[in-house]
C-alpha positions in Angstrom: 100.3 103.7 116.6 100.4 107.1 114.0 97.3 106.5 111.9 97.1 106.4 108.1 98.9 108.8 105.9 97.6 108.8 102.0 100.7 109.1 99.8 98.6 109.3 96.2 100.4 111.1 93.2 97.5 113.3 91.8 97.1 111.7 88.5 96.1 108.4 90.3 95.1 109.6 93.3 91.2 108.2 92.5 92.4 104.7 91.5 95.2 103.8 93.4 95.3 104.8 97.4 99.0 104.2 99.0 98.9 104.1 102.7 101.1 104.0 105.0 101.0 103.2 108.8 103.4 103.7 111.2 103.0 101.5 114.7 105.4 100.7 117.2 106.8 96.8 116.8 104.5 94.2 118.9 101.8 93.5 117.1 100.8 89.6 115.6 101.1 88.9 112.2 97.0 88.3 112.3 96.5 91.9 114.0 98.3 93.8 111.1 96.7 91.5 108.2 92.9 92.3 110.4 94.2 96.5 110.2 94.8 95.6 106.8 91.7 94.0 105.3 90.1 97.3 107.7 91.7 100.3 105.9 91.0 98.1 102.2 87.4 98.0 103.2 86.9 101.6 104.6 88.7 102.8 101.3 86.3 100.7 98.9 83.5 102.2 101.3 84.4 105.7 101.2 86.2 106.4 98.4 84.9 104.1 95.7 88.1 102.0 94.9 88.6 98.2 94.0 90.4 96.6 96.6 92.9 95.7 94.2 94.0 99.0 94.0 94.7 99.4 97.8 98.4 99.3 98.6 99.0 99.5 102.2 102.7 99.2 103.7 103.5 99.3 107.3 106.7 100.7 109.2 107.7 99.1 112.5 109.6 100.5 114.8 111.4 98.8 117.8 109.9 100.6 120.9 113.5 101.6 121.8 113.4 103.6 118.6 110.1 105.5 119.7 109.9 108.4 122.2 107.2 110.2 123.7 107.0 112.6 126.3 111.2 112.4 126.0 111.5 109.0 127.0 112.1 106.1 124.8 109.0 103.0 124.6 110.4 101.1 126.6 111.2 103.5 129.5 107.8 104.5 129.3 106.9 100.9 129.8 109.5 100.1 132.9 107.9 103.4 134.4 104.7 102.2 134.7 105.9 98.7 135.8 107.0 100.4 139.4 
């Protein structure tokens, strides 16, 4: 999973935090929301914003469209089957 990347345009940068997250496909619908309610808290925490303000947006990818290391997700996952 990348971790968090602020996208904020500077006037509203202090009101309203955009994040995006980009994970590899797999996870429940519960563990995302969980992530979710996470990041809104640690950004009320840290940064002083209503919650309300928080926009958070995730990007899935299908492991077959992930590489690292030059192979793909899900040859990385039949390698470590064997």
């Amino acid at each position: 999973m990348t971790i968090v990347n602020g996208r904020c345009s500077a006037a509203r940068e202090r009101k309203m935090p955009e994040i995006t997250v980009s994970m590899a496909e797999g996870r429940t619908d519960e563990q995302k929301a969980g992530m979710m309610r996470d990041i809104t808290q640690a950004l009320v925490k840290n940064l002083g914003v209503d919650a309300d303000a928080v926009v958070i947006q995730i990007n899935e990818a299908p492991l077959r469209h992930k590489m690292k290391g030059g192979k793909t997700f899900v040859e990385r996952a039949a390698a470590a089957k064997k």
